[in-house]
N, C-alpha and C positions, 0 to 999 in steps of 0.2 A: 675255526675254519668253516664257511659257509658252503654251499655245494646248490649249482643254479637248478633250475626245472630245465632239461633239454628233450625229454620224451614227449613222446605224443600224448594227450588224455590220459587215452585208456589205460598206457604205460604208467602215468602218473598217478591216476585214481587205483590202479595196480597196489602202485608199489605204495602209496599209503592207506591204505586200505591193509597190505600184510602188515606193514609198520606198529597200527592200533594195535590187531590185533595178537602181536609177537610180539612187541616192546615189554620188558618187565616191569611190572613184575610179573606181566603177560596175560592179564584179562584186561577189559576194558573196564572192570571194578577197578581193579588197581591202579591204572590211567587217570579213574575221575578222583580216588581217594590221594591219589601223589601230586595231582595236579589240583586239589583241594587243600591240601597241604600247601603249598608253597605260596596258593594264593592267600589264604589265611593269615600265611607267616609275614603276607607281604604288607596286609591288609593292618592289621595288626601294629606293627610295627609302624608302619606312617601312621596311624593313628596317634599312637603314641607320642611320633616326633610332633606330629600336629598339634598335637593338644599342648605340649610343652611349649611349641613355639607360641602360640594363642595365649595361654598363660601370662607368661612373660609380657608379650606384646601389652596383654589386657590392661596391665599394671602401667604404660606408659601411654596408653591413648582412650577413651574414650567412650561409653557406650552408643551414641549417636557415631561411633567411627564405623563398630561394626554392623550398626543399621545400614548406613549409605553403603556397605562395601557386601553386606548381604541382598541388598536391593539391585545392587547392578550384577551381582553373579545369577541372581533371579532372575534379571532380563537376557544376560547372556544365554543361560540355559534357556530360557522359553525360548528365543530364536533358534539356539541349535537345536532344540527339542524336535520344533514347529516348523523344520525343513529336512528331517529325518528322513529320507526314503529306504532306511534298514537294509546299508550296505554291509553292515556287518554281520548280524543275523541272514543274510541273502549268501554270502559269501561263505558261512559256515554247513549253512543246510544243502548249497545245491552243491550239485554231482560235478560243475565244472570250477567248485571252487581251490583247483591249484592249477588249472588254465592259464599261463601267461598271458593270454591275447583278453582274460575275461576278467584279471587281478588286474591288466591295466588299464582298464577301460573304468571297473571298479576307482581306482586310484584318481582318474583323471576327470570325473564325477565329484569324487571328495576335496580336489584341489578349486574347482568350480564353485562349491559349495561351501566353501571357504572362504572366498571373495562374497559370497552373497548373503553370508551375515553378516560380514563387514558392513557393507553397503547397507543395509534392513539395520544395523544398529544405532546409526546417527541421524535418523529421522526417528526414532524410540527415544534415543535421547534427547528429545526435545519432548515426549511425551510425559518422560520423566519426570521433567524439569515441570512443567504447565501441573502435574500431578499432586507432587510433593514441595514446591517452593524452593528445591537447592540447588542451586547454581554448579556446583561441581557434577551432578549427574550431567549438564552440555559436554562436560569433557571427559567424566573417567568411563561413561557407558563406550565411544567410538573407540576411544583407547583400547577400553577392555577385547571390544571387537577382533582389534588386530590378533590375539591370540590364536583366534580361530583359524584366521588365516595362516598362520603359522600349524596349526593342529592341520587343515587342509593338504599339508604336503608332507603330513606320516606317510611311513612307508605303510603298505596293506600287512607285508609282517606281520604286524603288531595284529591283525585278524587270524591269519594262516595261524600259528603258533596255537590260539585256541581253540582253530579246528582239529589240529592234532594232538589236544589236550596237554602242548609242550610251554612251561610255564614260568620255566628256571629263570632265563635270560630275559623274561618280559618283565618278572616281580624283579630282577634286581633294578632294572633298567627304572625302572616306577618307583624303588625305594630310593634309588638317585635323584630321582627329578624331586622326590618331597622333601627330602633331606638338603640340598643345592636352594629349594624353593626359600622352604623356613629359614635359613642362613640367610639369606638374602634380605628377610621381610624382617628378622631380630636387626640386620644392620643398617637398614633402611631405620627404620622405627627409633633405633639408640642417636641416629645423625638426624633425623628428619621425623619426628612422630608424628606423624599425621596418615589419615585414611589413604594416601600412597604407598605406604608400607604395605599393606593387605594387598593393593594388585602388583606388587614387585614380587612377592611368594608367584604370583600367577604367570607371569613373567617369563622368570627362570625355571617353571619346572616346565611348560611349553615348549621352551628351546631346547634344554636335557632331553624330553621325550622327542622332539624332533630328529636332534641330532643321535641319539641310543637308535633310533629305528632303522636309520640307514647305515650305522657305523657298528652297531653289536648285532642286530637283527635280520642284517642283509640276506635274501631269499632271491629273490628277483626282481632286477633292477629294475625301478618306477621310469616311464616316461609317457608324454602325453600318446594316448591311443584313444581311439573312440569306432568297437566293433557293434553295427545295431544291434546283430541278436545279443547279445551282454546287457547291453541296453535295454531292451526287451524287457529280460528274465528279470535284470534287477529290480525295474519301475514294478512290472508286474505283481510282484515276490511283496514288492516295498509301498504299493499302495497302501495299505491299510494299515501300514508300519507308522507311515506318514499320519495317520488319523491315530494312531494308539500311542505314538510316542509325543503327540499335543497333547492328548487328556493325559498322557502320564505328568507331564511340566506341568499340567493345571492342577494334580492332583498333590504334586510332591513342593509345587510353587504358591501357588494360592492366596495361602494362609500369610505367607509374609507379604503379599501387595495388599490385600487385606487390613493388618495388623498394620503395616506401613502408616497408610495414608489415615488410617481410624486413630490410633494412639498414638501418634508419634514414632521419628527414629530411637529415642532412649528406652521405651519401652522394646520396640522391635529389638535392642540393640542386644535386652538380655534374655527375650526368648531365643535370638539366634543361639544362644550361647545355650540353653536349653536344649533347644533341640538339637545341636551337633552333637552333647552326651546322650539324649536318650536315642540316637539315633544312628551313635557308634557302630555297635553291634549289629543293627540293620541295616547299614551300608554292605557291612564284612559279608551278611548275609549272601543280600542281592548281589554284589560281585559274585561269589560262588555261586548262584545260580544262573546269572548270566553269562558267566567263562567256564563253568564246568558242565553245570546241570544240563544244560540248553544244547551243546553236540554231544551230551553221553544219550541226552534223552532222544536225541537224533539219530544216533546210530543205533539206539535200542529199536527203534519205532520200526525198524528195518526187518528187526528179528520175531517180530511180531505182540498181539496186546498181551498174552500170558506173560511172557518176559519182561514185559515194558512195566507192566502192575507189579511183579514181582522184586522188582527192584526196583522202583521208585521206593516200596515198601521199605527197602531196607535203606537206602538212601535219605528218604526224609525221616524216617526215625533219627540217624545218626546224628543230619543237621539239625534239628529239633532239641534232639539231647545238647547238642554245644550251644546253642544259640538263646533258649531262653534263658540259662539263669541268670547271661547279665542282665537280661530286661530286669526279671525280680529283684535282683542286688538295686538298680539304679530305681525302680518303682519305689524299693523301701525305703532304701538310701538317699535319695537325691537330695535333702535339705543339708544334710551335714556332709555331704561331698563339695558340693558350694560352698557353702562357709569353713572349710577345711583350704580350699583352692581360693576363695575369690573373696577380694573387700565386699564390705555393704552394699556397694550400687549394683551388685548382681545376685542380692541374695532372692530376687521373688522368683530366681532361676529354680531354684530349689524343688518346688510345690508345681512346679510346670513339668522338669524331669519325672515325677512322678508319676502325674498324668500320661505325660508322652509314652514313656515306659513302660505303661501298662496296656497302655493303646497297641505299643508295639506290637505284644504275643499276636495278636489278630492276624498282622501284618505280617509275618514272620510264616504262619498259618499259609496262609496263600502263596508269601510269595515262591516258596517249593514247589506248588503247583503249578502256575502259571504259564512257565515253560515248556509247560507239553506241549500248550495251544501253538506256539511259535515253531517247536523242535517238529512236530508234524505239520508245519505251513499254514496251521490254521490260524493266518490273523485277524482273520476277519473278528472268531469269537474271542481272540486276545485283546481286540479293540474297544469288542460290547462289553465286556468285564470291567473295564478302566473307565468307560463310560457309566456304568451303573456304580462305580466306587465317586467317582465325581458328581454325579448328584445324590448321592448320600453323606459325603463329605460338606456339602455346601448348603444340605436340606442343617444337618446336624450343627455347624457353624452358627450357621442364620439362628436356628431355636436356641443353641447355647447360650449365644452373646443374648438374646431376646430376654433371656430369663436368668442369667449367669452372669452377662457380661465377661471378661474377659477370662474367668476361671470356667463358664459354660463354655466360651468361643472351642477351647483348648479343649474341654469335653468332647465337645458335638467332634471336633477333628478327630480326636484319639479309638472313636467310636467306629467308624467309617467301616474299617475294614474286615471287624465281626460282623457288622451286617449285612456286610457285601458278599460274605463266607456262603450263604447259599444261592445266591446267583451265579459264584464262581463254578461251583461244583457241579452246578445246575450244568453251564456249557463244557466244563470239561469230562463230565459222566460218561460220555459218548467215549472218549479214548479209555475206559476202566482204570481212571486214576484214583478215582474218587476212593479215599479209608476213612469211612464214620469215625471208627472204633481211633482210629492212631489220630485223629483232630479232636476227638469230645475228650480223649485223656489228655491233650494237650490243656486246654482250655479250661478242665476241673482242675490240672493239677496246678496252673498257673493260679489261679484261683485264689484256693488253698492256700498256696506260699503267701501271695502278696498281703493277703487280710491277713492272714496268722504274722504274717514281720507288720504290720499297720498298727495289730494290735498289741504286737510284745513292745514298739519303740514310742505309743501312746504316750 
């Protein structure tokens, strides 16, 4: 049973506002750790189904399938990335975000912007095509597009829920759409093997989250509105969101347009497949920093910098403690997890997860911080950060490949975001997040692990 917003604001922001802070298990610790919890559980679990369906799939199509089919999710994310105006981060931080006159204005923004990467996708796909020589990027990139469109007309739900750190009904709704997805793209693939099978998975979980948002999530009915100050606060809030969340698509995309057009789809076809294991774990992550960390650190910032430093402290330990061993498991591991899992044509996966993996911890490092910069408004310096990790990523690439080729290329990337470690701190020092001590023990003890398992499985 759903229950609609009919009070005024103040009433509202009231009444969730006691909500946080009296819901059990009645601190807002226990809000981010249950709501950390369910996201993990969620996270976790589609991981799983995903990789078993990938598996499976791997075994009937192709490594050039999952190139073409990594290459057009790469253009779809750079579009969505690179029209971003951070409706969701807008919507979780401001004070009028359970406003109905401001969630639908919000909504009628994201349905707009839904259609216009539709449209921005099939003039790309022809960029595609002039790039790489294959003829099916003309048709699966606009295809792909329609998803968006379809993503366009989520309910805003699927935002609210993470500003009240309520998580249940979102992770099942999400373990639905991956599980519906994968069943779809194994049955596609068993009648039809070919790289259509990859976007019929995309497909079906698009429609499940569509249809989950308005029919399990319902909060307050979507319809078109358009209030200017909404308008306003969003664009305003979403400026620099808009600039941070391009260098992020360049930062996290790159490497596969990159790799693409320099080695080939076959080669592209089994780093994809590398870097979705070594990069498992850091998905799981960034989810939990982005749906939990980002309004707990929000309503911390409220309570002032002792509080907000003091429990970050305890916070990024904890997610720190869960999240690197798998990097080291897959750093030492990753040759004989491939070839446990996958025939020969994807065994150079191996020696790349390793790298990736190790690269990881860096990444893992930061990205617990990061969130402050957003949770207190500050995008401006959430923007310069992703900026100076994108030209260190591409200085590091460039000299890798230069002297490495493509085991340096995989270097110079894995590198990036140790380096970038004191520029981040550098702008976020100012909100007293910055812990020497709980990042250099990160950093030695990862250290440690990975050379000591390098050197016992030599």
């Amino acid at each position: 049973m759903t229950t609609e917003y009919t009070g005024t604001l103040a009433e509202v922001n009231a009444a969730e506002a006691d909500g946080l802070e009296s819901a059990r298990p009645g601190t807002l610790r226990g809000l981010a750790l249950r709501g950390g919890l369910w996201t993990l559980m969620g996270h976790g679990t589609a991981q799983i189904i995903r990789l078993g369906g990938n598996i499976l799939v791997a075994r009937l199509l192709f490594p050039e399938d999952f190139g073409i089919m990594g290459t057009v999710f790469a253009v779809m994310i750079g579009i969505t990335m690179f029209s971003d105006i951070g409706l969701g981060p807008g919507i979780i931080q401001d004070r009028r975000g359970t406003d109905p006159v401001f969630l639908r204005t919000a909504w009628t923004l994201q349905v707009v912007r839904g259609f216009f990467i539709w449209l921005v996708s099939i003039p790309l796909a022809l960029a595609v095509y002039w790039s790489n020589g294959e003829p099916l990027f003309l048709w699966l990139v606009p295809i792909a597009g329609l998803t968006c469109v379809m993503s366009g007309f989520n309910s805003v739900s699927l935002i609210t829920c993470k500003r009240r750190l309520s998580f249940g009904r979102m992770t099942l709704l999400s373990l639905a759409a991956n599980t519906a997805g994968t069943v779809a793209m194994i049955c596609c693939a068993l009648v039809y093997p070919t790289v259509w099978a990859l976007l019929a998975n995309a497909f079906v979980s698009a429609a499940v989250i569509l249809a989950g948002s308005f029919l399990f999530l319902p909060e307050i009915p979507m319809r078109w509105q358009w209030d200017p100050e909404s308008v306003r606060g969003l664009v305003r809030f979403g400026r620099w969101i808009f600039v941070g969340t391009a260098l992020t698509f360049l930062v996290s995309r790159l490497d596969i347009f990159i790799l693409g057009s320099v080695t080939g789809m076959a080669v592209l076809g089994v780093y994809a497949v590398a870097k979705n294991f070594a990069f498992a774990a850091l998905d799981a992550l960034g989810m939990v920093c982005s749906t939990v960390l980002m309004p707990v650190y929000s309503r911390l910032a409220e309570r002032g910098p002792e509080e907000l430093r003091r429990q970050t402290l305890k916070m990024r330990a904890l997610l720190l403690a869960l999240f690197l061993p798998p990097f080291w498991a897959l750093a030492i591991a990753g040759p004989r997890l491939i070839a446990f899992l996958y025939d020969d044509r994807y065994q150079d996966a191996g020696w790349m997860i390793q790298i990736l993996a190790a690269g990881a911890v860096g990444t893992a490092v930061s990205a617990t911080v990061d969130q402050v910069l957003l949770a207190r408004g500050d995008s401006f310096r959430y923007m310069l950060q992703l900026a100076s990790k994108l030209v260190l990523q591409l200085s590091g690439m460039a000299l890798g490949a230069h002297f490495g080729g493509l085991r340096g290329f995989i270097v110079g990337l894995a590198v990036a975001d140790a380096l970038n470690y004191p520029i981040l701190m550098g702008l976020a020092r100012k909100y007293g997040v910055w812990l020497p001590r709980l990042d250099a023990a990160a950093y030695a003890l990862s250290a440690v692990v990975i050379v000591t398992g390098w050197l016992l499985l030599a």
